[in-house]
N, CA, C and O atoms as a GROMACS GRO file, in nm:
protein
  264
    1UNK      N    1  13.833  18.779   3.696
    1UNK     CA    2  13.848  18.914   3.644
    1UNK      C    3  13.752  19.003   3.723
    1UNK      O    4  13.632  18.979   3.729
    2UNK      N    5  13.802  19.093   3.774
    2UNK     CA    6  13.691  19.181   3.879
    2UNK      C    7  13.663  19.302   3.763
    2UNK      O    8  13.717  19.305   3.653
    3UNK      N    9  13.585  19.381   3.805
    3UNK     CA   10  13.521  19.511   3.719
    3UNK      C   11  13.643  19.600   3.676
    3UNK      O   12  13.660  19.646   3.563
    4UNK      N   13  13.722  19.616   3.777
    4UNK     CA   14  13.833  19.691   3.717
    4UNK      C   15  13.920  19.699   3.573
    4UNK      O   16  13.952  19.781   3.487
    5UNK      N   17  13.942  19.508   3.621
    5UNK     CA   18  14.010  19.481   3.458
    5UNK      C   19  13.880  19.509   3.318
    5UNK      O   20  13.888  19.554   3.204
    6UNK      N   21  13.774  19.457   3.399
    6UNK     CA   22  13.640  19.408   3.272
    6UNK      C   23  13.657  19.579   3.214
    6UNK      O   24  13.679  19.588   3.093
    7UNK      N   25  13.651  19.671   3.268
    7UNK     CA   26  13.641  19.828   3.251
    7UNK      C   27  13.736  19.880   3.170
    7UNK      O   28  13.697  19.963   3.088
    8UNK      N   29  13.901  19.839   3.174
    8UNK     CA   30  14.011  19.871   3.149
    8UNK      C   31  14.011  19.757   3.029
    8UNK      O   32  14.108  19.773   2.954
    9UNK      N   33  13.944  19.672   3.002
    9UNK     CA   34  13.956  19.574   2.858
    9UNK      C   35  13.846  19.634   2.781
    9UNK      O   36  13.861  19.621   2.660
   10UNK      N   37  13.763  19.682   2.810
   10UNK     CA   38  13.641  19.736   2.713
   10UNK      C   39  13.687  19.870   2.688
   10UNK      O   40  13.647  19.911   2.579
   11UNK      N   41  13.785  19.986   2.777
   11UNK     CA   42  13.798  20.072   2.722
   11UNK      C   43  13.918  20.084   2.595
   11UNK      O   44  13.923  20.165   2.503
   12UNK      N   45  14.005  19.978   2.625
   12UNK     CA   46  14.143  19.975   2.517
   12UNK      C   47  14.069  19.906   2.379
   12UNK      O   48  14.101  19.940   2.265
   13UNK      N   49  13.966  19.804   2.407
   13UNK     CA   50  13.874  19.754   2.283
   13UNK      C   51  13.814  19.854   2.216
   13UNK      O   52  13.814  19.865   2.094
   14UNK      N   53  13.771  19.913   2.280
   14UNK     CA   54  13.693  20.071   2.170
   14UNK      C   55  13.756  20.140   2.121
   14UNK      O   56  13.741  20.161   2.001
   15UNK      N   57  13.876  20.220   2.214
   15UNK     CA   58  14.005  20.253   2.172
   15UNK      C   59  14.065  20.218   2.020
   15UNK      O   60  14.062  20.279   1.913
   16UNK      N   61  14.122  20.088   2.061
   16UNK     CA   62  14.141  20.059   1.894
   16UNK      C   63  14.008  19.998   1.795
   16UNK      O   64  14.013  20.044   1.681
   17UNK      N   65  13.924  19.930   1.813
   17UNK     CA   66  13.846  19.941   1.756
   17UNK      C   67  13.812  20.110   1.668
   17UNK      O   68  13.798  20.120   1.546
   18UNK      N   69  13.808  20.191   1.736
   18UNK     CA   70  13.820  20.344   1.700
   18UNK      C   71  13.926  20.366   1.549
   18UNK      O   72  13.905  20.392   1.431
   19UNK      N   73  14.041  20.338   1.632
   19UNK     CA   74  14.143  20.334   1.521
   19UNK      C   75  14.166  20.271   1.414
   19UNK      O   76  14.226  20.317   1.316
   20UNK      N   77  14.107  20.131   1.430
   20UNK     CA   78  14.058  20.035   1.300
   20UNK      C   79  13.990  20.114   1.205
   20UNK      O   80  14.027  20.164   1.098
   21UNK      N   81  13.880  20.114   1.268
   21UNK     CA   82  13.783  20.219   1.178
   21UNK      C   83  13.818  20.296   1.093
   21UNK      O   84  13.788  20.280   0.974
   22UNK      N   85  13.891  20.401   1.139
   22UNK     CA   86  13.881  20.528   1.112
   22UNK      C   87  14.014  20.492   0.995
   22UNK      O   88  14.003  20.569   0.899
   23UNK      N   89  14.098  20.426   0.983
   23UNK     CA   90  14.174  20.374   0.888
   23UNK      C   91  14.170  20.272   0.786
   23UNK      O   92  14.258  20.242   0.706
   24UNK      N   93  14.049  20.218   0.804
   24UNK     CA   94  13.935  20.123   0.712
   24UNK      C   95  13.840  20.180   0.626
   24UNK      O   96  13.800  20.131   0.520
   25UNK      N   97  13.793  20.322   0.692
   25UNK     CA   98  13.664  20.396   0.623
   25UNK      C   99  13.712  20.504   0.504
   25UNK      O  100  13.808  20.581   0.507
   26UNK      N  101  13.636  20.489   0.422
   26UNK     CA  102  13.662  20.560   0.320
   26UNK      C  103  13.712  20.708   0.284
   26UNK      O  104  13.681  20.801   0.359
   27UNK      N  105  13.774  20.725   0.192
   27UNK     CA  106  13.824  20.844   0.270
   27UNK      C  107  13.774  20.988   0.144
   27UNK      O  108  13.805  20.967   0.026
   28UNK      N  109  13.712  21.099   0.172
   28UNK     CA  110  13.674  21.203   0.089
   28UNK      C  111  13.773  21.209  -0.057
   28UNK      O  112  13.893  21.194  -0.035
   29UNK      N  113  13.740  21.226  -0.177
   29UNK     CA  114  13.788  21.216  -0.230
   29UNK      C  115  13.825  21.404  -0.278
   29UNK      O  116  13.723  21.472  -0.275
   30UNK      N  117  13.919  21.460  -0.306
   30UNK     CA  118  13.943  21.607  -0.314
   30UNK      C  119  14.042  21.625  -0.428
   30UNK      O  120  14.146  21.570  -0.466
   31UNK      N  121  13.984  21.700  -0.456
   31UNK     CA  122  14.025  21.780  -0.640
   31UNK      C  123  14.146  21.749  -0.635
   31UNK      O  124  14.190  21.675  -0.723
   32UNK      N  125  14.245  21.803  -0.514
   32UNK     CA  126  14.397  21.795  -0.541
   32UNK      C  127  14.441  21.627  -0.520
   32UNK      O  128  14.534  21.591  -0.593
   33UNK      N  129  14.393  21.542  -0.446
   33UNK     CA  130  14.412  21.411  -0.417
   33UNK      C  131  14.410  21.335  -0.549
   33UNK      O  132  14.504  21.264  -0.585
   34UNK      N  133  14.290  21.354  -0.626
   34UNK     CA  134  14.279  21.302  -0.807
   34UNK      C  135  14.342  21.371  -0.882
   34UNK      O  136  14.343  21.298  -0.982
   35UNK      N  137  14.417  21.495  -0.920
   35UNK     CA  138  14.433  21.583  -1.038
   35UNK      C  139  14.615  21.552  -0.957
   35UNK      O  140  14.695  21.499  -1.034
   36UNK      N  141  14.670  21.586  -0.808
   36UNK     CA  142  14.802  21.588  -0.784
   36UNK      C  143  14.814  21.748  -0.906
   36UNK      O  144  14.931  21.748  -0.944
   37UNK      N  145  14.768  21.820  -0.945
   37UNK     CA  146  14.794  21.958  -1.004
   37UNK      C  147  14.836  22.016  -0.868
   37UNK      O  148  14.954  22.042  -0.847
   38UNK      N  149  14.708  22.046  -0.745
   38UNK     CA  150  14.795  22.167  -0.649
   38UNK      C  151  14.669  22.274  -0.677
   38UNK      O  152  14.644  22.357  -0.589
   39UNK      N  153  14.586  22.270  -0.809
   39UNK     CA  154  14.500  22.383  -0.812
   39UNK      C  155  14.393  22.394  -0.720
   39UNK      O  156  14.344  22.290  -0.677
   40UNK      N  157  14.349  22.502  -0.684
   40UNK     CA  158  14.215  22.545  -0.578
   40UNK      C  159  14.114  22.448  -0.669
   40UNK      O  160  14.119  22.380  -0.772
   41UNK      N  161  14.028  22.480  -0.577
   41UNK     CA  162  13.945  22.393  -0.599
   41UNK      C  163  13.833  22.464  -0.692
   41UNK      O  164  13.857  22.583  -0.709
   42UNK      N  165  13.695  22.406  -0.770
   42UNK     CA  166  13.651  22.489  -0.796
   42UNK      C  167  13.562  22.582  -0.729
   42UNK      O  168  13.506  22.672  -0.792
   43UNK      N  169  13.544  22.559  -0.578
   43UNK     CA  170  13.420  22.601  -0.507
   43UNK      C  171  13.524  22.709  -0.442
   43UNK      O  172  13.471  22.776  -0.353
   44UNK      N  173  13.658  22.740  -0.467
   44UNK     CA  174  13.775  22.874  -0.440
   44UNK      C  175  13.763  22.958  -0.488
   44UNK      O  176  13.763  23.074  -0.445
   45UNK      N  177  13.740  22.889  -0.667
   45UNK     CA  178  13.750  23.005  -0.747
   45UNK      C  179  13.636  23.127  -0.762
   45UNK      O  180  13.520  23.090  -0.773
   46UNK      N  181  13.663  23.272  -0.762
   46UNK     CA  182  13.592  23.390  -0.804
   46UNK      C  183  13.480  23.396  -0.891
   46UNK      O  184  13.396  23.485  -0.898
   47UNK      N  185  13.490  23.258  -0.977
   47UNK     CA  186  13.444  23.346  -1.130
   47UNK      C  187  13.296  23.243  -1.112
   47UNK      O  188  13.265  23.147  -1.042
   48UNK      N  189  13.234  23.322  -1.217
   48UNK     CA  190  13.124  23.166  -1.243
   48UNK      C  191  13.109  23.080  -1.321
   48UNK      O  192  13.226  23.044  -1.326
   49UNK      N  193  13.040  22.988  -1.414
   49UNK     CA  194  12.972  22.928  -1.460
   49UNK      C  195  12.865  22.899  -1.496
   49UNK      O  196  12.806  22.798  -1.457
   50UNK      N  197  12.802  23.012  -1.610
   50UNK     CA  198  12.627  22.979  -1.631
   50UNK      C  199  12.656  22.898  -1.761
   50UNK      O  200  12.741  22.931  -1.843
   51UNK      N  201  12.556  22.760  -1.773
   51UNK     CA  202  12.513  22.702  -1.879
   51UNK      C  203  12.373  22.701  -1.900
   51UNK      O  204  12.288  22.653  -1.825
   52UNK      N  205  12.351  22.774  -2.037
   52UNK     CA  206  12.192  22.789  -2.066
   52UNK      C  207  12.176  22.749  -2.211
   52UNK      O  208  12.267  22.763  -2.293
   53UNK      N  209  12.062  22.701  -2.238
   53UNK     CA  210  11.994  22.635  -2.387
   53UNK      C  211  11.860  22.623  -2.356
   53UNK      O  212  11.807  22.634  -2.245
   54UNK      N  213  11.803  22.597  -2.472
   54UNK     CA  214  11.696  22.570  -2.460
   54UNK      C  215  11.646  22.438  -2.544
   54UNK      O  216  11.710  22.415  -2.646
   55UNK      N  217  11.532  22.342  -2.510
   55UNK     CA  218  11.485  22.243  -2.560
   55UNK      C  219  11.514  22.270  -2.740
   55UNK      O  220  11.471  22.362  -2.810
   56UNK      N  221  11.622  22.124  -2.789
   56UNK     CA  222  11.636  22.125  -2.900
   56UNK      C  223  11.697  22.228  -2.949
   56UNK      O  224  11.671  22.269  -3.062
   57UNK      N  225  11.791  22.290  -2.866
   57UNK     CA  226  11.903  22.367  -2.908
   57UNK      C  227  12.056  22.332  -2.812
   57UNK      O  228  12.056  22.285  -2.699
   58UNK      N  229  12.180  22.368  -2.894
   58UNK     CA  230  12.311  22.344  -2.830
   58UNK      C  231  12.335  22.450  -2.722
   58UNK      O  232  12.353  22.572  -2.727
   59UNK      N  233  12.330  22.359  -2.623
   59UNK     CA  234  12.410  22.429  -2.483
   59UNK      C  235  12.516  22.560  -2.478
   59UNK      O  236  12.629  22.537  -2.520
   60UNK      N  237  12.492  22.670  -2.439
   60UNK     CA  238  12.599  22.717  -2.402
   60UNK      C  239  12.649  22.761  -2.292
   60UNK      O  240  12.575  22.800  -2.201
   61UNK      N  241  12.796  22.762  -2.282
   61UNK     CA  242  12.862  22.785  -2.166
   61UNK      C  243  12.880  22.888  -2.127
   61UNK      O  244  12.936  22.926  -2.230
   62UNK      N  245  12.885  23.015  -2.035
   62UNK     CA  246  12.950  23.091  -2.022
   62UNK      C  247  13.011  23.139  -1.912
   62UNK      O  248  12.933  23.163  -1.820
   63UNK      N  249  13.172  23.170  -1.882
   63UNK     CA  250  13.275  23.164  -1.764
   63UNK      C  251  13.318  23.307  -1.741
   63UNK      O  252  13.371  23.369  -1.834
   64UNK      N  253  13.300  23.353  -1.642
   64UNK     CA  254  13.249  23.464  -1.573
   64UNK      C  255  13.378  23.494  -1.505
   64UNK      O  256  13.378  23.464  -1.386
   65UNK      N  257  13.505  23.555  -1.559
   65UNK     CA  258  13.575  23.584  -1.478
   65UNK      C  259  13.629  23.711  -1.437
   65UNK      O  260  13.641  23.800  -1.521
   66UNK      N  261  13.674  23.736  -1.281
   66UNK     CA  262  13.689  23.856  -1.241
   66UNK      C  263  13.794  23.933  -1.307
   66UNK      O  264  13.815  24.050  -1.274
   0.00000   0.00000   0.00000
């Protein structure tokens, strides 16, 4: 085997090696991928979200929309 082939077998090995990978590795998980709803996401939406309480009192929510 002269350098040529050794060159041309290590580059098609990385090659797919590459492609292994990248179809083995985990993949982001995204709002629409789990829910299949279709809705924006929440980091789309306009409005906000403050939750405030204080020690030994019930949480409250409040949703801030435009």
């Amino acid at each position: 085997m002269d350098w040529q082939q050794a060159t041309a077998l290590t580059i098609v090995t990385l090659t797919a090696g590459a492609f292994v990978w990248r179809g083995l590795r985990p993949r982001k998980a995204t709002f629409q991928s789990q829910t299949g709803c279709g809705c924006t996401p929440a980091s789309d939406a306009k409005g906000s979200i403050v939750i405030s309480g204080r020690k030994g009192e019930r949480a409250t929510v409040h949703v801030k929309m435009p």
